[in-house]
The first five atom37 places (N, CA, C, CB, O) and aatype in JSON, in Angstrom:
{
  "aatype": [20, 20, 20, 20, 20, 20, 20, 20, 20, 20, 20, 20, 20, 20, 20, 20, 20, 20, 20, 20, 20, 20, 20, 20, 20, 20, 20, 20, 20, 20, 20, 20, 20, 20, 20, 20, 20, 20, 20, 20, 20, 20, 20, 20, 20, 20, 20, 20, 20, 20, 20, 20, 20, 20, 20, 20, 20, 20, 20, 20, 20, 20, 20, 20, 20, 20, 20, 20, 20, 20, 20, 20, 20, 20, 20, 20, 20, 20, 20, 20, 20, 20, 20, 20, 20, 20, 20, 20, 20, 20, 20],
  "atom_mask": [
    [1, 1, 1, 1, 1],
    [1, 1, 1, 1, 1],
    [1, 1, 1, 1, 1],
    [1, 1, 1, 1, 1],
    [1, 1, 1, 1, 1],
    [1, 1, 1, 1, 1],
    [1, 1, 1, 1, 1],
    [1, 1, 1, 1, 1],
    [1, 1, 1, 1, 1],
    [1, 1, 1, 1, 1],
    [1, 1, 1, 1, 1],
    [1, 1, 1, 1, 1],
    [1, 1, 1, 1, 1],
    [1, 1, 1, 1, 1],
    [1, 1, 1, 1, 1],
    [1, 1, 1, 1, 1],
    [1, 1, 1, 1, 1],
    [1, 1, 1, 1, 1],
    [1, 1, 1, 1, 1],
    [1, 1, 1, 1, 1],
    [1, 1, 1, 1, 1],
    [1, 1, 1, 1, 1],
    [1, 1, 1, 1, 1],
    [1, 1, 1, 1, 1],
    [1, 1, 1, 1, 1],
    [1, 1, 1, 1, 1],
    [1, 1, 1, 1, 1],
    [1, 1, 1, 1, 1],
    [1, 1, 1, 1, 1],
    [1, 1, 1, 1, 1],
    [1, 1, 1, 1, 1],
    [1, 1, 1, 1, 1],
    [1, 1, 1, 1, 1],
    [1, 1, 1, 1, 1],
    [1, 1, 1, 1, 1],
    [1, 1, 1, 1, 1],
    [1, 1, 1, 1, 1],
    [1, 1, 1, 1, 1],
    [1, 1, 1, 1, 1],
    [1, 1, 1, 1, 1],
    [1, 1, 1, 1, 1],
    [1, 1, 1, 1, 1],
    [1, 1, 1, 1, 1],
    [1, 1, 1, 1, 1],
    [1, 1, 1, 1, 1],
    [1, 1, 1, 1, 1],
    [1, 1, 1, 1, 1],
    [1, 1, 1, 1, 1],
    [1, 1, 1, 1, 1],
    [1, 1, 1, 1, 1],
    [1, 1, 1, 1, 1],
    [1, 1, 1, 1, 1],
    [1, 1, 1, 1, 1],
    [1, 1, 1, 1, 1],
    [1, 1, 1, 1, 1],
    [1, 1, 1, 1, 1],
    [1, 1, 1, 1, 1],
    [1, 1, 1, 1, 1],
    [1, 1, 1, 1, 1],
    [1, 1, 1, 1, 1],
    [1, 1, 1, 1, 1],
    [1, 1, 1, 1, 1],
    [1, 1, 1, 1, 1],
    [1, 1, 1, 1, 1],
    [1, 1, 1, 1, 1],
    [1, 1, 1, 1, 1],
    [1, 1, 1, 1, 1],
    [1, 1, 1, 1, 1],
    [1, 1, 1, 1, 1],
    [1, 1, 1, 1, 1],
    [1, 1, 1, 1, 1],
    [1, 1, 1, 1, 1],
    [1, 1, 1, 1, 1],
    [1, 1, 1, 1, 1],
    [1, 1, 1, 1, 1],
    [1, 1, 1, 1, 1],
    [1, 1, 1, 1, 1],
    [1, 1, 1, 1, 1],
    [1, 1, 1, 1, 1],
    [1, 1, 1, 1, 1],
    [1, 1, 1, 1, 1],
    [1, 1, 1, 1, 1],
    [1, 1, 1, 1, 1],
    [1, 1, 1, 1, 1],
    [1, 1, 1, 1, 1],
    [1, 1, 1, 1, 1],
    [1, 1, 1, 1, 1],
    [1, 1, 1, 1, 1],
    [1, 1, 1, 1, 1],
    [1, 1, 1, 1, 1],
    [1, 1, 1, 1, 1]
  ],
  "atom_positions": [
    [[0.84, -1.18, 0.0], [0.0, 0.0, 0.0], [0.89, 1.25, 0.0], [-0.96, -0.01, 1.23], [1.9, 1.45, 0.69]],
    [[0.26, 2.13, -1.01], [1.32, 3.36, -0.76], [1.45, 4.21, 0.04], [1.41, 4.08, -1.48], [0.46, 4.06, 0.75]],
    [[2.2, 5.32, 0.57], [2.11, 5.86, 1.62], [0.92, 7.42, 1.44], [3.71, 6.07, 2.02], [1.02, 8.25, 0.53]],
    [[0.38, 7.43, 2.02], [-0.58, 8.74, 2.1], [0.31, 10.22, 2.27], [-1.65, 8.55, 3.56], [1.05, 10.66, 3.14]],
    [[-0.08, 10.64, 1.23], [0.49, 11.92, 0.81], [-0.6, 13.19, 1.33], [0.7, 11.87, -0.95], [-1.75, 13.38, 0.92]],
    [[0.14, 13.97, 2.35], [-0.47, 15.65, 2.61], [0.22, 16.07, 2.43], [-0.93, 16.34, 3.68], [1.35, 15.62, 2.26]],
    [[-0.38, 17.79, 2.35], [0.34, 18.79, 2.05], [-0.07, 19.77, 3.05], [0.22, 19.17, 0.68], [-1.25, 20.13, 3.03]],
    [[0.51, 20.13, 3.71], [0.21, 21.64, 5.05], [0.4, 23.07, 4.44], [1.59, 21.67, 6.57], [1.56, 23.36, 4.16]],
    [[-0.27, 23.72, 4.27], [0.1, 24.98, 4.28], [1.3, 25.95, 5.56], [-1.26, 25.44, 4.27], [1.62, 25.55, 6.68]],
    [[1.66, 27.02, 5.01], [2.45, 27.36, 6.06], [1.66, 28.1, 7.42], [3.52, 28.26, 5.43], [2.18, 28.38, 8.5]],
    [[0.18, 28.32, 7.0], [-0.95, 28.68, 8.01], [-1.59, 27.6, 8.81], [-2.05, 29.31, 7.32], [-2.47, 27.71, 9.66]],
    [[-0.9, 26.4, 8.3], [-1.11, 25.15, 9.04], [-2.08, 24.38, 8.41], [-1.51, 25.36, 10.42], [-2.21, 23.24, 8.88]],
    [[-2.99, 24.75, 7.22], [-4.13, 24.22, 6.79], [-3.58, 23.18, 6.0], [-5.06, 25.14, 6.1], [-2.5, 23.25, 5.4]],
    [[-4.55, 21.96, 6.02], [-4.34, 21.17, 5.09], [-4.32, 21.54, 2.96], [-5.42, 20.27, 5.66], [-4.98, 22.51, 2.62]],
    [[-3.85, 21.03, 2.23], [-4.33, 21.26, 1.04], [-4.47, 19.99, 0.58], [-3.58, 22.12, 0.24], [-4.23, 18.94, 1.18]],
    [[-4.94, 20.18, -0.73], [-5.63, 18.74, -1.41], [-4.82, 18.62, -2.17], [-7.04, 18.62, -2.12], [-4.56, 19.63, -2.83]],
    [[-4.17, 17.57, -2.4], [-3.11, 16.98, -3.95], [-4.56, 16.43, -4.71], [-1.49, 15.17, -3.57], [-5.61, 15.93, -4.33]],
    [[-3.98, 16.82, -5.97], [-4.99, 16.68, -6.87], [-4.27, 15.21, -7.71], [-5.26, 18.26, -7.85], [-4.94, 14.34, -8.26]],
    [[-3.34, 15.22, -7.65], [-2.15, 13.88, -8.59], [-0.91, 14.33, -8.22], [-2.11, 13.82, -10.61], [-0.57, 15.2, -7.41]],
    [[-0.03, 13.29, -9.24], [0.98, 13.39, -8.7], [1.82, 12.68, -10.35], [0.97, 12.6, -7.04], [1.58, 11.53, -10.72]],
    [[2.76, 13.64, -11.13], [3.4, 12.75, -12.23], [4.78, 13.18, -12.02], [2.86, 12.96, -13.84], [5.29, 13.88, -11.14]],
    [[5.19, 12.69, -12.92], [7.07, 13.25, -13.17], [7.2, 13.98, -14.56], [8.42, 11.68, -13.31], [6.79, 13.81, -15.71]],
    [[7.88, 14.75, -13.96], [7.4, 16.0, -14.65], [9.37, 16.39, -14.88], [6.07, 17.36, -13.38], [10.15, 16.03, -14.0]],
    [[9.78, 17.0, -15.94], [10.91, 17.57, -16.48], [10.88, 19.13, -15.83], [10.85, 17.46, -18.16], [9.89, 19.86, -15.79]],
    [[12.35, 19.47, -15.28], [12.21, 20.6, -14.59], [13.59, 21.0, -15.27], [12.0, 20.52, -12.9], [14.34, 20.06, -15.52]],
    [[14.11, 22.59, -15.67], [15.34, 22.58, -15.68], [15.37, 24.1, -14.83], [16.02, 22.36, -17.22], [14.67, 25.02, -14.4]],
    [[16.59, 23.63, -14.94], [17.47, 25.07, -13.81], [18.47, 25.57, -14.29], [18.15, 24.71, -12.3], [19.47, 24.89, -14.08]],
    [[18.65, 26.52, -14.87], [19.87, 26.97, -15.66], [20.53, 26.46, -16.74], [20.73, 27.04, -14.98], [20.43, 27.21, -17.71]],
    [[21.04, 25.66, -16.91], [21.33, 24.51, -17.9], [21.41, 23.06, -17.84], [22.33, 24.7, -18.3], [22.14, 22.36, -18.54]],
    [[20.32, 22.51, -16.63], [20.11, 21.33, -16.27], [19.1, 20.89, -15.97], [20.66, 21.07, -15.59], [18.21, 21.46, -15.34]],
    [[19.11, 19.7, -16.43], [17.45, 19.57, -16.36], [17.17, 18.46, -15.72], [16.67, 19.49, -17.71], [18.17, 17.75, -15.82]],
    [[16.14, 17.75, -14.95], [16.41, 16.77, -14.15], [14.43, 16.29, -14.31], [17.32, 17.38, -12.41], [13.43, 16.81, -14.81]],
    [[14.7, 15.21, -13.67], [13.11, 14.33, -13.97], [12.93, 13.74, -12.93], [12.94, 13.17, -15.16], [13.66, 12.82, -12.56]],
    [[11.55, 14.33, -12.03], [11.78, 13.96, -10.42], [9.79, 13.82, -10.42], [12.85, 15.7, -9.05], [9.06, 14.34, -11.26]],
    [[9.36, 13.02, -9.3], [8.09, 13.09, -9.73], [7.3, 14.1, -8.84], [7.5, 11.74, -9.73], [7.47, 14.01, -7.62]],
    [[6.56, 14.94, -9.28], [5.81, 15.69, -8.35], [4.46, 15.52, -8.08], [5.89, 16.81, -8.64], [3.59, 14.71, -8.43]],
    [[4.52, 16.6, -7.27], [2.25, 16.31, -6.34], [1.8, 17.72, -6.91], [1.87, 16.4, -3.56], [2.51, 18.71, -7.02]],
    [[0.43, 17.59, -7.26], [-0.29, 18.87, -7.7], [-1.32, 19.15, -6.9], [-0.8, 18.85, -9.03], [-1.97, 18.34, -6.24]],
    [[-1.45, 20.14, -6.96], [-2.12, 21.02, -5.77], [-2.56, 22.24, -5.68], [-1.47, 21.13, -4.9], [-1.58, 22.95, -5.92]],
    [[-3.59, 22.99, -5.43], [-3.73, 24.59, -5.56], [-3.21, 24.92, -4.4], [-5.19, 25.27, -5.74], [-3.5, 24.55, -3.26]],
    [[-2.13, 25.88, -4.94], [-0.87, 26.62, -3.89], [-1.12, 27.8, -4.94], [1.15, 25.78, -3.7], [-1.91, 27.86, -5.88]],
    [[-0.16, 28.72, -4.46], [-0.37, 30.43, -5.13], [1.37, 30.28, -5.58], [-0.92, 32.21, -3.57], [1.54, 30.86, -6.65]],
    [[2.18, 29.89, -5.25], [3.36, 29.53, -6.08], [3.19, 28.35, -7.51], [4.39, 28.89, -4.93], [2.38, 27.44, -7.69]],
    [[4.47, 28.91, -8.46], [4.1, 27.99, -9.45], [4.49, 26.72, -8.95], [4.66, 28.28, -10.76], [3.87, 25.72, -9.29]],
    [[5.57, 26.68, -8.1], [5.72, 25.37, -7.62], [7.03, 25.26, -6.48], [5.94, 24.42, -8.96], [7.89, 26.14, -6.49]],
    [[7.09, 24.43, -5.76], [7.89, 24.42, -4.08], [8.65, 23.08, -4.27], [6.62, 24.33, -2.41], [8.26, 21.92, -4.43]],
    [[9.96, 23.72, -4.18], [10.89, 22.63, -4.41], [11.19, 21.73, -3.1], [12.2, 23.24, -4.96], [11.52, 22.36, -2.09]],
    [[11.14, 20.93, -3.05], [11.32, 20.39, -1.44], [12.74, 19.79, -1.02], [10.23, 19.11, -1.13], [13.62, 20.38, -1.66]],
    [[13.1, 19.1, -0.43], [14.0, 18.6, 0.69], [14.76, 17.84, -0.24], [13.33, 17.75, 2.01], [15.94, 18.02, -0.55]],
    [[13.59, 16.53, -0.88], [13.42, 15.52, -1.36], [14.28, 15.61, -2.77], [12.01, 15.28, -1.36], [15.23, 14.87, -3.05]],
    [[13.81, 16.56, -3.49], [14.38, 17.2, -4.7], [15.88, 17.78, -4.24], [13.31, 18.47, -5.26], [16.78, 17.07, -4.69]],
    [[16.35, 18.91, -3.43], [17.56, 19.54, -3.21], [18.7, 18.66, -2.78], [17.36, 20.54, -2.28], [19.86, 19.05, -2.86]],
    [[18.42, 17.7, -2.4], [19.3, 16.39, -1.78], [19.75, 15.45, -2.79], [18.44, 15.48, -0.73], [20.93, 15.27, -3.07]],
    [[18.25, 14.54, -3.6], [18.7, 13.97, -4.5], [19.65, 14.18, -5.59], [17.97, 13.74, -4.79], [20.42, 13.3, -5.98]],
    [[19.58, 15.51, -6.14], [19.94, 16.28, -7.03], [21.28, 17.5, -6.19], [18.42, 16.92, -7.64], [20.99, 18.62, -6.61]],
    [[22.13, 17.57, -5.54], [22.75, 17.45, -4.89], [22.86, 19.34, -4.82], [23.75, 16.34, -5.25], [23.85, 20.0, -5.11]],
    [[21.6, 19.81, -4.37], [21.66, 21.21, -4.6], [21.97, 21.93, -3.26], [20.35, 21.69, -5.22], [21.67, 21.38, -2.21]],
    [[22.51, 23.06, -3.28], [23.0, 23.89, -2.17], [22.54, 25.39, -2.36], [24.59, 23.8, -2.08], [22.72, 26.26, -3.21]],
    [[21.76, 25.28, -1.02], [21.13, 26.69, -0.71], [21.62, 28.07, -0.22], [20.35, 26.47, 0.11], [21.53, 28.09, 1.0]],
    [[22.04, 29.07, -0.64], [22.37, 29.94, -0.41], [20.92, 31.43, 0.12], [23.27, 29.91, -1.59], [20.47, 32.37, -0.54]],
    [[20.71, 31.09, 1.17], [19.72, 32.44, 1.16], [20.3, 33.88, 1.64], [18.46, 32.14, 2.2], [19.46, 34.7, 1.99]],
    [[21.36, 34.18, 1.67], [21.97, 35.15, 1.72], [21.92, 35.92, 0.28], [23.19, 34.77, 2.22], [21.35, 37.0, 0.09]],
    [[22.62, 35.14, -0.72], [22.71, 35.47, -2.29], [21.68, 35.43, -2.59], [23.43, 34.72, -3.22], [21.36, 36.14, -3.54]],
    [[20.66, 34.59, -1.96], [19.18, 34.17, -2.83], [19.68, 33.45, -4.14], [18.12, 35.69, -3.37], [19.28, 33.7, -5.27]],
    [[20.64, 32.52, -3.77], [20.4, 31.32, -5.16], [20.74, 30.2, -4.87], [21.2, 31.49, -6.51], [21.58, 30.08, -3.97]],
    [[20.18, 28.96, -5.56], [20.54, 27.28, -4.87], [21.99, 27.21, -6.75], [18.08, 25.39, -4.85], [22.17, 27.75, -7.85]],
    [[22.42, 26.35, -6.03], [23.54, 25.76, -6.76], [23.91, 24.64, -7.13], [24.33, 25.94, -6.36], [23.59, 23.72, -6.38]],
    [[24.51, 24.38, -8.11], [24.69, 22.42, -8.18], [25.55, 22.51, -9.4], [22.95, 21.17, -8.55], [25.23, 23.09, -10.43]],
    [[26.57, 21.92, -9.19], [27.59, 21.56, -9.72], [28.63, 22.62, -10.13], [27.2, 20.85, -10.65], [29.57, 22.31, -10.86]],
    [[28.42, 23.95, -9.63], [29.18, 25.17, -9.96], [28.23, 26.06, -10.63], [30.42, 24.91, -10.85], [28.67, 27.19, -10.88]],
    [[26.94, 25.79, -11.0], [26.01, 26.54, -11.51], [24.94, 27.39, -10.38], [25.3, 25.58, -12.42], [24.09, 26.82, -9.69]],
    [[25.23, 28.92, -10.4], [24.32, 29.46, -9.46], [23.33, 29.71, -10.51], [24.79, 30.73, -8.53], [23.56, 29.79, -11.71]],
    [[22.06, 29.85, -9.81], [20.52, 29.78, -10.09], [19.77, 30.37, -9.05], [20.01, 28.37, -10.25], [19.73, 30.0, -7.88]],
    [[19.04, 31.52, -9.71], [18.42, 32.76, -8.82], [17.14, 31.85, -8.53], [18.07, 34.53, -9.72], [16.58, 31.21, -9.42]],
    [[16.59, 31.84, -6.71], [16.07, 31.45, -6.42], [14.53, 31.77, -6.58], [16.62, 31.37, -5.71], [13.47, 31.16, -6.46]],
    [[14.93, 33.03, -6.91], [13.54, 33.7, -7.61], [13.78, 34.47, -8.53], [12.68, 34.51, -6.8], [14.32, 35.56, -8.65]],
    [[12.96, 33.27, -9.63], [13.47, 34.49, -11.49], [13.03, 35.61, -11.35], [12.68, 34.15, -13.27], [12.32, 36.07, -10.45]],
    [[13.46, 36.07, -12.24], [13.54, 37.62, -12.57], [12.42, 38.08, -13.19], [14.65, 38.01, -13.45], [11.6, 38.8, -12.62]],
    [[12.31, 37.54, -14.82], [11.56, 37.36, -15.53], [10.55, 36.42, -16.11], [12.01, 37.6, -15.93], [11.09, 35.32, -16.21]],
    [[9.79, 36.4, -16.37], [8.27, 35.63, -17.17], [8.64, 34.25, -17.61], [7.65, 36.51, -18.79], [8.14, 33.17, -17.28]],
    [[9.87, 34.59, -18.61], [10.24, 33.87, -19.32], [11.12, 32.88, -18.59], [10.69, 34.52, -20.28], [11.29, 31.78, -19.11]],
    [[11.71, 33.17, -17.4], [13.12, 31.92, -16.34], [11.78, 31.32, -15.64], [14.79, 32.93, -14.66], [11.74, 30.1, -15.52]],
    [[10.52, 32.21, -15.09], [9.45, 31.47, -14.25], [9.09, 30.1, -14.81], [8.14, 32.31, -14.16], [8.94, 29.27, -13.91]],
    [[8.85, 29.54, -16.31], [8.43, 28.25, -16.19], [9.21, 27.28, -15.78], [8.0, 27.9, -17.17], [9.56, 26.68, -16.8]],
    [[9.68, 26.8, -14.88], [10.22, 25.62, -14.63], [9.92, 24.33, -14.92], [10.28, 25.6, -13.72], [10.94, 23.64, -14.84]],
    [[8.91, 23.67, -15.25], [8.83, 22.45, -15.4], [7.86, 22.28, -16.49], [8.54, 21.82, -14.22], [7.11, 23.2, -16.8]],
    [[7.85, 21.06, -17.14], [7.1, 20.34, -17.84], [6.58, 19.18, -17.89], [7.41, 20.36, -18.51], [7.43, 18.32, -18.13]],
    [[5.33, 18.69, -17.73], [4.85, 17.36, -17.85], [5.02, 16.04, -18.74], [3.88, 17.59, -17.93], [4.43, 15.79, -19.79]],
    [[5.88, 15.31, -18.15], [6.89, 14.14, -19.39], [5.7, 12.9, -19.31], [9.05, 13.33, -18.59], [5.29, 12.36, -20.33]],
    [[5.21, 12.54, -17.91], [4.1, 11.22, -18.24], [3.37, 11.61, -17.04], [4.71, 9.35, -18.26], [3.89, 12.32, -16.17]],
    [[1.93, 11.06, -16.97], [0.95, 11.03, -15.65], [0.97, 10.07, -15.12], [-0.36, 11.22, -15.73], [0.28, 9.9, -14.12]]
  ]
}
């Protein structure tokens, strides 16, 4: 049986996952395939623990950018066009 998936808000409320696929994400010039949960949140999307570890990323909140492999990456784009991060590869 699989494990039961929530999501908390940071006001403490529960939210509803609507699904969950793996989805293509890139970050500067890398791109990686990790599976995610969908959900109405007001961000386009919240990178978690799970993701920054596997993918061997390092957080800088001083600079405001995560890093991986010598590549810094603004933790919050700039523009319209750096905001899409991900794409849907299978459901």
């Amino acid at each position: 049986m699989a494990p039961s998936i929530s999501l908390k808000t940071a006001t403490g409320e529960k939210a509803e996952i609507h699904g969950k696929l793996v989805a293509a994400l890139k970050f500067g010039s890398r791109k990686f395939q990790h599976r995610i949960y969908v959900a109405d949140i007001t961000d386009p999307c919240i990178l978690g623990l799970d993701f920054l570890q596997k993918f061997n990323f390092t957080v800088d909140l001083e600079k405001n950018e995560k890093r991986t492999r010598g590549e810094e990456i603004p933790l919050f784009p700039a523009s319209a066009e750096h905001s899409k991060l991900f794409s849907a590869l299978e459901k």
